[in-house]
N, C-alpha and C positions, 0 to 999 in steps of 0.2 A: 504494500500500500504506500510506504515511503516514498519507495524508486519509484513507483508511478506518476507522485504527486512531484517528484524531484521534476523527473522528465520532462512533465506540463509547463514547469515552470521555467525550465531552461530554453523548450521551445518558443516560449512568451517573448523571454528576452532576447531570443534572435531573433523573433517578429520584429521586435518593438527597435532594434538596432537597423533594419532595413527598413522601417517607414522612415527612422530620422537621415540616410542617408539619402533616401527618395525624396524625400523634403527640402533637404540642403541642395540636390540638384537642379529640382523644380525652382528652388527659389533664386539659384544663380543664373538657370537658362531662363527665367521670363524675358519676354522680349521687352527692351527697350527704347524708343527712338535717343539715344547717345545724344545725337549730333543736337538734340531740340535743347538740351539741357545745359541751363548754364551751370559757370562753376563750382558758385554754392551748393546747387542741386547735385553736383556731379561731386562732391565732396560731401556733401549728406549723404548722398548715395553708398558710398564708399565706407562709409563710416557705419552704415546701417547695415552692410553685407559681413562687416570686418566683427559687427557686434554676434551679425545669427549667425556668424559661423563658430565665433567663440562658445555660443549656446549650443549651439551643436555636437561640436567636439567636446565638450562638456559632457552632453547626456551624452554621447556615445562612451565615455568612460566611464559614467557611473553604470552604464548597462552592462558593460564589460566585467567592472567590477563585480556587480550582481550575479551577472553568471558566473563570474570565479567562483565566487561565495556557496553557492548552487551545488556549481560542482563537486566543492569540498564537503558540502552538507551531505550531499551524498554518499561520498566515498566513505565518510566517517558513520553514518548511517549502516552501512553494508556493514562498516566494520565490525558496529554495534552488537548486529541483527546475530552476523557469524558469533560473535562471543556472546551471547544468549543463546542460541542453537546450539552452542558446544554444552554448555553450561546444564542446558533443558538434559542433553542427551547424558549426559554423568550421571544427575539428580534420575534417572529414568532406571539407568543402569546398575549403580550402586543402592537403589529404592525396593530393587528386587525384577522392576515393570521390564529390565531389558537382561541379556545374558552378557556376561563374563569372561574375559578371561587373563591369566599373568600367571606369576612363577606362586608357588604355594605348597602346600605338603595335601596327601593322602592319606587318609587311615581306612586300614581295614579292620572291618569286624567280624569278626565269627563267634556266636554263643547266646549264652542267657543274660540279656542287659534288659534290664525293667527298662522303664517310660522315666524313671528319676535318673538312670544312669545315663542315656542318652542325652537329657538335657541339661544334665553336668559337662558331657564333653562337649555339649554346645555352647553351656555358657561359657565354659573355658578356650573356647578359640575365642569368644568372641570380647571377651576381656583380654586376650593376647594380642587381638588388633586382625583380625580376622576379618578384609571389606567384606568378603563373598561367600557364602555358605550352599552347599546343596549337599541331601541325604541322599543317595542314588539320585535320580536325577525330579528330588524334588526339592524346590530352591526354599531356603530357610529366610522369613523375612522376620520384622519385628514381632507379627504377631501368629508367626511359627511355632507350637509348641510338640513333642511328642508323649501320645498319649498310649493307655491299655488300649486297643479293638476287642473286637468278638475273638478272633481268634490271632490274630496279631500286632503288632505294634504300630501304630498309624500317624503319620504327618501330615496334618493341611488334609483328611481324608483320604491317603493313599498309604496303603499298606507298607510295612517295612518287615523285612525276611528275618530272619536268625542271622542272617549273614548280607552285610551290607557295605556301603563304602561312603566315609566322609571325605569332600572335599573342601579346599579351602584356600582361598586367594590372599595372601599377604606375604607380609616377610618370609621367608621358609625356617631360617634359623630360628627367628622368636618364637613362632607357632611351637616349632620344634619345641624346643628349648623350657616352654609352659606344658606341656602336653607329658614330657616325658622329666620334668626335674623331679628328684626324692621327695617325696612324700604328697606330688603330685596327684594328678586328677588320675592316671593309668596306674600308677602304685595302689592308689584307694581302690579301686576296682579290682584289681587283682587279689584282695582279702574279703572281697567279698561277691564274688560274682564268676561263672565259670566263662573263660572267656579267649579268646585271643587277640590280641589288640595290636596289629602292625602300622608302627607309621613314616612314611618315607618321602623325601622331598620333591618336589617337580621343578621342573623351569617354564612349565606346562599344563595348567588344572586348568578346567575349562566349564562353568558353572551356567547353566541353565536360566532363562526367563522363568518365574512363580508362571505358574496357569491359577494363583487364588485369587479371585476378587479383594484387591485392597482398598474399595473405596469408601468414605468413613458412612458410617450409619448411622451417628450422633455428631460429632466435630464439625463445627465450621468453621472454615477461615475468618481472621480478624484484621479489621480496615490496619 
């Protein structure tokens, strides 16, 4: 809508640069009988073209200007628009609404982890600084939690197996490094839960768009 309204206006101004020089011509080429004209007259005369040409060249510099001005409004507009669109597209991506991906770790799981044990190792990536979460391939957002099912463990509504795989977009050493320090979140689980818990770094985790409706259902935005 910017560039549109930019365009109009710069077309305007090179209208408006061609009527003044249409003008300026017309008003030089009128004809005049010269020879009828005495001096004074031919010295007022002179006087009067030396003035509308100064007015002339005038507005033809402020029209100049203007479209400079124009064009820069624009250019810096496009700027704007791109860094907003970059902006929109991160807040979309890291929100959960778009997919992922960077260097990060893996965990694998195999065994008996209740719905508290799972979201202890979620909350621990996610206090280790963890932007990107998916449990197989279903993406962990703020209001991700895992719960009992009928018969298995379920995320956002989609089952989770005995044996599963976290992923995880961030540092890889930190992730690491929280995941696995003494007396950790994998230490704690292994005194109390039958389990195998492998975790290993990537240069390469590649995290999933949420398919859950995140949009609020009490919350509105504030002027």
């Amino acid at each position: 809508m910017g560039s549109r309204a930019a365009q109009i206006s710069l077309t305007a101004v090179a209208l408006l640069i061609g009527l003044l020089l249409v003008a300026q011509l017309r008003s030089q080429a009128r004809p005049t009988e010269i020879s009828s004209l005495s001096a004074q007259d031919l010295s007022t005369l002179i006087e009067q073209l030396s003035d509308r040409n100064r007015e002339l060249r005038a507005s033809v510099t402020d029209a100049q200007e203007q479209l400079r001005e124009y064009r820069v409004a624009e250019a810096q507009g496009q700027s704007a628009l791109d860094v907003s669109r970059e902006d929109l597209r991160r807040i979309v991506a890291f929100g959960g609404l778009g997919g992922v991906e960077g260097q990060g770790i893996v965990v694998s799981v195999d065994g008996d982890l209740d719905p508290i044990a799972v979201n202890d190792l979620l909350n621990e990536l996610r206090n280790a600084g963890a932007e990107a979460i998916a449990v197989d391939q279903v993406r962990i957002t703020a209001r991700s939690v895992c719960v009992q099912g009928t018969d298995s463990l379920a995320i956002d509504g989609t089952s989770v197996g005995r044996s599963f795989t976290i992923r995880a977009v961030g540092d890889p050493a930190g992730l690491l490094a929280a995941l696995q320090r003494p007396g950790g979140i994998i230490s704690q689980l292994k005194l109390f839960v039958s389990a195998t818990i492998d975790v290993l770094q990537s240069s390469q985790v590649i995290i999933p768009a949420t398919t859950a409706d995140l949009t609020p259902k009490v919350a509105q935005t504030t002027q």
